[in-house]
N, CA, C and O atoms as CSV, one atom per row, in Angstrom:
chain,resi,resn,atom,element,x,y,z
A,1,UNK,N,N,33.522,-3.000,4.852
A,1,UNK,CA,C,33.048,-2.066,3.857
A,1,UNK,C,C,31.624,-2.472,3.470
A,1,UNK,O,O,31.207,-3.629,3.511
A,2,UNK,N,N,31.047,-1.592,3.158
A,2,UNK,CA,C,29.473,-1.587,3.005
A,2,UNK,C,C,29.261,-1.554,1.605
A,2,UNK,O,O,29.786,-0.611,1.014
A,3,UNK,N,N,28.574,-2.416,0.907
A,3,UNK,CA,C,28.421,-2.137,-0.620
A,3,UNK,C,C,27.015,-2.487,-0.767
A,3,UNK,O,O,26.309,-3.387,-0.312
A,4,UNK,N,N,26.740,-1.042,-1.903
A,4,UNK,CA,C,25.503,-0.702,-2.047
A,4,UNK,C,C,25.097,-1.105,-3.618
A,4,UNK,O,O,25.442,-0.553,-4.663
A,5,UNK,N,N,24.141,-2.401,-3.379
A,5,UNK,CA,C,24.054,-3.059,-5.023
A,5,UNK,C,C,22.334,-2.716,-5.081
A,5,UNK,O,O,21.461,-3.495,-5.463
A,6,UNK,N,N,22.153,-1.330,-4.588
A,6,UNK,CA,C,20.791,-0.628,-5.554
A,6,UNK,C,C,20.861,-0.245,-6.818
A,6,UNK,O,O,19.900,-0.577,-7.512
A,7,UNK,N,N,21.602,0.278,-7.261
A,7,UNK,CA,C,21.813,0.468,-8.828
A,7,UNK,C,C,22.003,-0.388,-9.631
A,7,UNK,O,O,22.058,-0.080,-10.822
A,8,UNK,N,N,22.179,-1.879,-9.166
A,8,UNK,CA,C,22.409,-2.997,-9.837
A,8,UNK,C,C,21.181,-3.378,-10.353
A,8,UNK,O,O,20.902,-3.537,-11.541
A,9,UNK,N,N,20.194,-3.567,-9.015
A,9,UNK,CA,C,18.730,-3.803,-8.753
A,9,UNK,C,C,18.313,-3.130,-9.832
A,9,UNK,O,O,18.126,-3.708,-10.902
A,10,UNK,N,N,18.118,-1.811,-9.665
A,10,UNK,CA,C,17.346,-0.733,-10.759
A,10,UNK,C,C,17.961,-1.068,-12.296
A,10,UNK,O,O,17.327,-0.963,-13.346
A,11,UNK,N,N,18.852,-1.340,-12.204
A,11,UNK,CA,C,19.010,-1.612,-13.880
A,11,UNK,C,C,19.236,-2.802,-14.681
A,11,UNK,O,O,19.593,-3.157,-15.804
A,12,UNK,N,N,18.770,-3.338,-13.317
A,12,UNK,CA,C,18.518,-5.184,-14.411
A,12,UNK,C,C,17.335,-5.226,-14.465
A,12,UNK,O,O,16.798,-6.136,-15.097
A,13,UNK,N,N,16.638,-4.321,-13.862
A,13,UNK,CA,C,15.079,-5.009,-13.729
A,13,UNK,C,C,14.420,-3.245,-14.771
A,13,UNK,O,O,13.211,-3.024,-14.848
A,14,UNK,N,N,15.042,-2.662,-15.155
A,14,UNK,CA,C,14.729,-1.437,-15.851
A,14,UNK,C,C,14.059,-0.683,-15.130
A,14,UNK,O,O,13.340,0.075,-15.781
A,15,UNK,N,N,13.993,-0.570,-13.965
A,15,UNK,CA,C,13.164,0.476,-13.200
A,15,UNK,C,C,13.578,1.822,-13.484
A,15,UNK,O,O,14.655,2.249,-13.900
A,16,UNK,N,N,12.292,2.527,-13.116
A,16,UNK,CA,C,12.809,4.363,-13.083
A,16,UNK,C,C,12.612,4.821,-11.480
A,16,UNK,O,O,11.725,4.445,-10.714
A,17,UNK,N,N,13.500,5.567,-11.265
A,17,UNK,CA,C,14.307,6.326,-10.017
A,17,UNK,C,C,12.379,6.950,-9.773
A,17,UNK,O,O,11.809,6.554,-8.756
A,18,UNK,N,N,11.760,7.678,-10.553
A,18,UNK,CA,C,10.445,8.360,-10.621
A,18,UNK,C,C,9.275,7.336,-10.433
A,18,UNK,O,O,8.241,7.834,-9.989
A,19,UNK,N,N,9.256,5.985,-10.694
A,19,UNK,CA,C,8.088,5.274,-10.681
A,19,UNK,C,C,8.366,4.610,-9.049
A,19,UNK,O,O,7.459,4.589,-8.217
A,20,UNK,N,N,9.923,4.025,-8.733
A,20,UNK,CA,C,9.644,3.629,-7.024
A,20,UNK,C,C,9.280,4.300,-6.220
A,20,UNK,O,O,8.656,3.907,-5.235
A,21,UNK,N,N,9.859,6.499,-6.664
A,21,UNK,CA,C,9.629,6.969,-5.860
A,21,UNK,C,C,8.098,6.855,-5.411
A,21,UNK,O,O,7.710,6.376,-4.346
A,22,UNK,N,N,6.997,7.595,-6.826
A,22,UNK,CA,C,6.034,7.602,-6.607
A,22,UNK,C,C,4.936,6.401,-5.994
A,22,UNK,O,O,3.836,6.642,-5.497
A,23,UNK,N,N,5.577,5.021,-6.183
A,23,UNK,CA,C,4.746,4.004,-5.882
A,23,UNK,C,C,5.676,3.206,-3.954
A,23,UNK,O,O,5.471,2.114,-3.422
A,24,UNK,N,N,6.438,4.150,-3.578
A,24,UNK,CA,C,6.757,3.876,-2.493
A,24,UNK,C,C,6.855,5.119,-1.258
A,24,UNK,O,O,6.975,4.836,-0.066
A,25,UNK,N,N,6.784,6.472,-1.759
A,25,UNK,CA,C,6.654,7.538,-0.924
A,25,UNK,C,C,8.346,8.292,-0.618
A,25,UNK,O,O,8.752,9.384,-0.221
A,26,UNK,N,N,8.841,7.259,-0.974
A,26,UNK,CA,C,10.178,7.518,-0.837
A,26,UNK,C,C,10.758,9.123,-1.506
A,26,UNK,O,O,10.134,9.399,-2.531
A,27,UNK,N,N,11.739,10.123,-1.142
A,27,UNK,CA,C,12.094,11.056,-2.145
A,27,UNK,C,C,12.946,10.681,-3.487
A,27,UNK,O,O,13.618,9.656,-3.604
A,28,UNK,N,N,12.837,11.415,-4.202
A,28,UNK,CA,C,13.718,10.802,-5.996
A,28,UNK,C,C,15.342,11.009,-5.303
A,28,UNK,O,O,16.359,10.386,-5.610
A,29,UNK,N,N,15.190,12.037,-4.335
A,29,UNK,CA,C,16.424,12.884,-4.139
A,29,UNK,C,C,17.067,11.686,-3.193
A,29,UNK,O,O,18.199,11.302,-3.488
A,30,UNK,N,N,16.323,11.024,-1.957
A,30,UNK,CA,C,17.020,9.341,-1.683
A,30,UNK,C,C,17.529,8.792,-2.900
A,30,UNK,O,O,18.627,8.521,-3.387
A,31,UNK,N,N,16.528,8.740,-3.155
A,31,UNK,CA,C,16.585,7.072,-4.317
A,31,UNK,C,C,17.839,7.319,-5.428
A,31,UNK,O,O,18.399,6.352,-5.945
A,32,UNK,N,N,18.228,8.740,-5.747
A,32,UNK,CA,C,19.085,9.389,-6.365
A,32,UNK,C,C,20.744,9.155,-5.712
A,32,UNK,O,O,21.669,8.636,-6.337
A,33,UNK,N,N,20.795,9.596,-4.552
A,33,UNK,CA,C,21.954,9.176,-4.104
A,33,UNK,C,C,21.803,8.004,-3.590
A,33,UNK,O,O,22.780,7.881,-2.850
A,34,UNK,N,N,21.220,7.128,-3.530
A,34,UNK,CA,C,21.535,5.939,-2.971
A,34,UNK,C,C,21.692,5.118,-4.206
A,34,UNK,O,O,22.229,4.011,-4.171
A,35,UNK,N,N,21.008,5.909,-5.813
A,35,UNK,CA,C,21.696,4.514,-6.556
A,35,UNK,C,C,22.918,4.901,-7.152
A,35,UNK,O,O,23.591,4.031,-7.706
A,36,UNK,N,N,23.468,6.554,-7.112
A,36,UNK,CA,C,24.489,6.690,-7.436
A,36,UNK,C,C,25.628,6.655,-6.140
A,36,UNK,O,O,26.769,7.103,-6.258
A,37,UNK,N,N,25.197,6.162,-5.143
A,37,UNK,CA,C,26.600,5.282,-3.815
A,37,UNK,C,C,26.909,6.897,-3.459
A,37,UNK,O,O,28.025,7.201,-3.037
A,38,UNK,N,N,26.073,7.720,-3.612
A,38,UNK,CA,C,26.559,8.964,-2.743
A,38,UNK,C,C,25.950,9.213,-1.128
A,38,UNK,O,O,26.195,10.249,-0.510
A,39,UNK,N,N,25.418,8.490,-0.765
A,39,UNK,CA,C,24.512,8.540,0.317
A,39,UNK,C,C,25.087,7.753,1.916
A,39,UNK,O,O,24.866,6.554,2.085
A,40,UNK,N,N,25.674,8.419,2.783
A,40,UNK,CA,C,26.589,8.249,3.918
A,40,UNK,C,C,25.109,7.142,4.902
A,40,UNK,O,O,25.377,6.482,5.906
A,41,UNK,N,N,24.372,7.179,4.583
A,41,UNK,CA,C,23.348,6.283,5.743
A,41,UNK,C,C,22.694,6.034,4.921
A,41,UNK,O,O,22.859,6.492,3.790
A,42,UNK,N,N,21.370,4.899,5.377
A,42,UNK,CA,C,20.162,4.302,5.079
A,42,UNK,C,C,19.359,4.467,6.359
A,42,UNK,O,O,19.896,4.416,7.465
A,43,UNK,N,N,18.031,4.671,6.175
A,43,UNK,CA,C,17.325,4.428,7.460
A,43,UNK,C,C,16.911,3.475,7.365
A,43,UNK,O,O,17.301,2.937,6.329
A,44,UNK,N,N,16.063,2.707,8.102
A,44,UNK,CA,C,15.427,1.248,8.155
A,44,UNK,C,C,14.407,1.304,7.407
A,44,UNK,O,O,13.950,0.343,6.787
A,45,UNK,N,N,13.850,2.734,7.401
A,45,UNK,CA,C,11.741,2.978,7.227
A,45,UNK,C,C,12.279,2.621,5.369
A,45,UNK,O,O,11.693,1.807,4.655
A,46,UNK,N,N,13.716,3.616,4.844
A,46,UNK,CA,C,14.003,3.166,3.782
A,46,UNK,C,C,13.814,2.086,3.002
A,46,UNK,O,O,13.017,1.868,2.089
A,47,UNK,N,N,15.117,1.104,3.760
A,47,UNK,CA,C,15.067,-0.084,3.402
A,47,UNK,C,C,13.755,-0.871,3.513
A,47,UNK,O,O,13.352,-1.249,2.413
A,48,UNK,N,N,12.919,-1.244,4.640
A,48,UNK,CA,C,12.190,-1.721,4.544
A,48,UNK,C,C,11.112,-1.562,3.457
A,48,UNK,O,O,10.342,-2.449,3.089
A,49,UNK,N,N,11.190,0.051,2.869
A,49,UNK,CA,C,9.748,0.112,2.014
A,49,UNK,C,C,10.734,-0.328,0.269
A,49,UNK,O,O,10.362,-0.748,-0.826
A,50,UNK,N,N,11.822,-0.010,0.750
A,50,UNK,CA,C,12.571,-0.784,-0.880
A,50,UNK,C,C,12.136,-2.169,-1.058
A,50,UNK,O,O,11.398,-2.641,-1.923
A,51,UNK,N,N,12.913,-2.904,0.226
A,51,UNK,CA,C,12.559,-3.978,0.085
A,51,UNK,C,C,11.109,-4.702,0.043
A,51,UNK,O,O,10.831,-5.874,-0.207
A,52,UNK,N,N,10.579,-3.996,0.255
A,52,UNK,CA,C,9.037,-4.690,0.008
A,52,UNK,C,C,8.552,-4.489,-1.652
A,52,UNK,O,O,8.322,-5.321,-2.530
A,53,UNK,N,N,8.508,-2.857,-1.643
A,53,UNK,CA,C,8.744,-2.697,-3.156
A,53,UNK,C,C,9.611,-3.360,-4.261
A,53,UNK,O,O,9.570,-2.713,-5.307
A,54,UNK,N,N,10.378,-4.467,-4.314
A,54,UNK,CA,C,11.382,-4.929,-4.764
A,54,UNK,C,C,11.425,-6.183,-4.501
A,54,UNK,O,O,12.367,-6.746,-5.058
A,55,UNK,N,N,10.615,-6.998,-3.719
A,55,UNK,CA,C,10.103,-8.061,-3.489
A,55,UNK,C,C,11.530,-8.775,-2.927
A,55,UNK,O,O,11.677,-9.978,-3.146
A,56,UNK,N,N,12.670,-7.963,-2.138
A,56,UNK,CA,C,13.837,-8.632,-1.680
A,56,UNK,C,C,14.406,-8.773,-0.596
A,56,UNK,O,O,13.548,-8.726,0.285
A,57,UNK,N,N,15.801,-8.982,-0.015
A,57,UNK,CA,C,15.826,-8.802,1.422
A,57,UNK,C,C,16.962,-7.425,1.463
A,57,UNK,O,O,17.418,-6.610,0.662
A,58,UNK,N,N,17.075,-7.734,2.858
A,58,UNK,CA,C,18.052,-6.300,2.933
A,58,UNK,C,C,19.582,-6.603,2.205
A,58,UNK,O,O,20.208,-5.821,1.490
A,59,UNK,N,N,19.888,-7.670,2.523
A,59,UNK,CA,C,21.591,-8.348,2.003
A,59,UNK,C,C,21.343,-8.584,0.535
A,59,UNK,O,O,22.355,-8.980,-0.043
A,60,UNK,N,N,19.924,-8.407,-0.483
A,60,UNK,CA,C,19.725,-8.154,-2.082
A,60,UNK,C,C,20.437,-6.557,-1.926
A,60,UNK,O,O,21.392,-6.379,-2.683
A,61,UNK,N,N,19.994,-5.161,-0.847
A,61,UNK,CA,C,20.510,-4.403,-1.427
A,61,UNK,C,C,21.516,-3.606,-0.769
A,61,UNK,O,O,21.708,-2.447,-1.135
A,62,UNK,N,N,22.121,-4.084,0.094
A,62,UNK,CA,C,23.265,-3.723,0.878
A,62,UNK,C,C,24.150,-4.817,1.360
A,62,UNK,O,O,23.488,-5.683,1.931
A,63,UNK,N,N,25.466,-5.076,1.320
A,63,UNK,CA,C,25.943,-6.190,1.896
A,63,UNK,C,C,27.634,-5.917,2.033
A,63,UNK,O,O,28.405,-5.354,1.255
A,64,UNK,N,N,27.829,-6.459,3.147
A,64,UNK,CA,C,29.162,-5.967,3.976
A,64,UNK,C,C,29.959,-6.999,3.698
A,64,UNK,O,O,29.595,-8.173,3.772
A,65,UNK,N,N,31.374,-6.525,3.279
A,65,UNK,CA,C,32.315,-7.120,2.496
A,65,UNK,C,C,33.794,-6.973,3.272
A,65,UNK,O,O,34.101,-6.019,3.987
A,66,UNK,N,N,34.417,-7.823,3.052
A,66,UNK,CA,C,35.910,-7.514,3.880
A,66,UNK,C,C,36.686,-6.796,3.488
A,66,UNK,O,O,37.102,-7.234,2.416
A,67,UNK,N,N,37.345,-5.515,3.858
A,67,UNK,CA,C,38.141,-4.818,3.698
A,67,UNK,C,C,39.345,-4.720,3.421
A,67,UNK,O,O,39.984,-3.935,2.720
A,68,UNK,N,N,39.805,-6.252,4.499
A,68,UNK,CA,C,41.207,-6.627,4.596
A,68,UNK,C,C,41.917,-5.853,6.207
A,68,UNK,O,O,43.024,-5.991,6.726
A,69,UNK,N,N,40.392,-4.831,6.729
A,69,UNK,CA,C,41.124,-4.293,7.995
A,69,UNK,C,C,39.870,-5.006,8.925
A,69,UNK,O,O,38.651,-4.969,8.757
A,70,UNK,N,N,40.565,-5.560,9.803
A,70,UNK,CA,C,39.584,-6.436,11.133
A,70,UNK,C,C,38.802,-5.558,11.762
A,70,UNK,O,O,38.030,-6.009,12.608
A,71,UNK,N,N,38.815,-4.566,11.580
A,71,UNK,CA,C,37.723,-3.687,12.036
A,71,UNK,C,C,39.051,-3.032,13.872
A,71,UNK,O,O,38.434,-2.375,14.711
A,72,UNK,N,N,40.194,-3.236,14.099
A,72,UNK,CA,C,40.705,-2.738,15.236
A,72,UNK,C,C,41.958,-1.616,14.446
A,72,UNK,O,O,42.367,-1.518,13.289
A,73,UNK,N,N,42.245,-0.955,15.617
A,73,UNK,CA,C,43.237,-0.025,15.568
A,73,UNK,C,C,44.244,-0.466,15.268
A,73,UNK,O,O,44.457,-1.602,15.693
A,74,UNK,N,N,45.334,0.192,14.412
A,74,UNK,CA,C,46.903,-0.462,14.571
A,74,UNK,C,C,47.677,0.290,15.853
A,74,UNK,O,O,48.116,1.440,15.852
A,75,UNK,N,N,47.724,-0.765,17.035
A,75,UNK,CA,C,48.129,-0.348,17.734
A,75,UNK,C,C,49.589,-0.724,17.957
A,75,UNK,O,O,50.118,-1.625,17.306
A,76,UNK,N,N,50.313,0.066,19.003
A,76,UNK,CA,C,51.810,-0.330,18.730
A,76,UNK,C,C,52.341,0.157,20.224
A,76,UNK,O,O,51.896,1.064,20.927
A,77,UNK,N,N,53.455,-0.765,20.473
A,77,UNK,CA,C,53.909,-0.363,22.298
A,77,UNK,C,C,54.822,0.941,22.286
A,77,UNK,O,O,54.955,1.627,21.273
A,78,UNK,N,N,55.252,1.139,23.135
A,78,UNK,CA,C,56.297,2.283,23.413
A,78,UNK,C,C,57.047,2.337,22.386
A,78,UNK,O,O,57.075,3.350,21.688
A,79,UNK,N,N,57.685,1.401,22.154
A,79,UNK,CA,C,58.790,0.602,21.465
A,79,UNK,C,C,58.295,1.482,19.706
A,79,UNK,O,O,59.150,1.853,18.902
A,80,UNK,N,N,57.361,1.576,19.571
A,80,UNK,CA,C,57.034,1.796,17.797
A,80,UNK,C,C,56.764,0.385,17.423
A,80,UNK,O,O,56.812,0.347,16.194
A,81,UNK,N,N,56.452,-1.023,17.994
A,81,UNK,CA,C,56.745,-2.069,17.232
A,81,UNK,C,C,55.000,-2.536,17.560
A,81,UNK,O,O,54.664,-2.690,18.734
A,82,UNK,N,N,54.008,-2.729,16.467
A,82,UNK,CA,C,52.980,-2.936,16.325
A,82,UNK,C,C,52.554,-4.294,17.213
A,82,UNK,O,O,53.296,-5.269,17.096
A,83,UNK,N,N,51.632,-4.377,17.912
A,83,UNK,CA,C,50.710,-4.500,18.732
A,83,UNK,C,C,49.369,-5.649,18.175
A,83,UNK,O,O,48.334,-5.135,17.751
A,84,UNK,N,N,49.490,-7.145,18.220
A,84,UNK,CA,C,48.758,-7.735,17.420
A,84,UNK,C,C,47.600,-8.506,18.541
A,84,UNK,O,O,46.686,-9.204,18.102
């Protein structure tokens, strides 16, 4: 699972959604869903101009967490009896 700690960023440090946009080129309408976790991708050109703007790395504003699923299928034989 992917967890997105931009909104964390923006509100410890009091930033406005309107001042990164304008001082990074970025749209409000990104910066909008990405600090409210509505936003299905990131591009790199993104991240990279956050992170510069923000003086951080990429794992300050995205970072992948365990789910509890190994990332494989539940697979299972003929039988119905799961497949490890």
């Amino acid at each position: 699972m992917i967890n997105n700690k931009f909104s964390s960023i923006v509100g410890a440090r009091r930033l406005k959604i309107s001042d990164i946009s304008r001082e990074t080129g970025l749209s409000r309408t990104t910066l909008t869903q990405l600090y409210y976790d509505r936003c299905k991708y990131i591009t790199f050109e993104t991240l990279d101009k956050l992170c510069v703007y923000l003086g951080c790395s990429v794992g300050d504003i995205i970072e992948h967490k365990e789910d509890g699923n190994d990332g494989r299928a539940n697979k299972t034989d003929s039988g119905g009896e799961k497949v490890t």
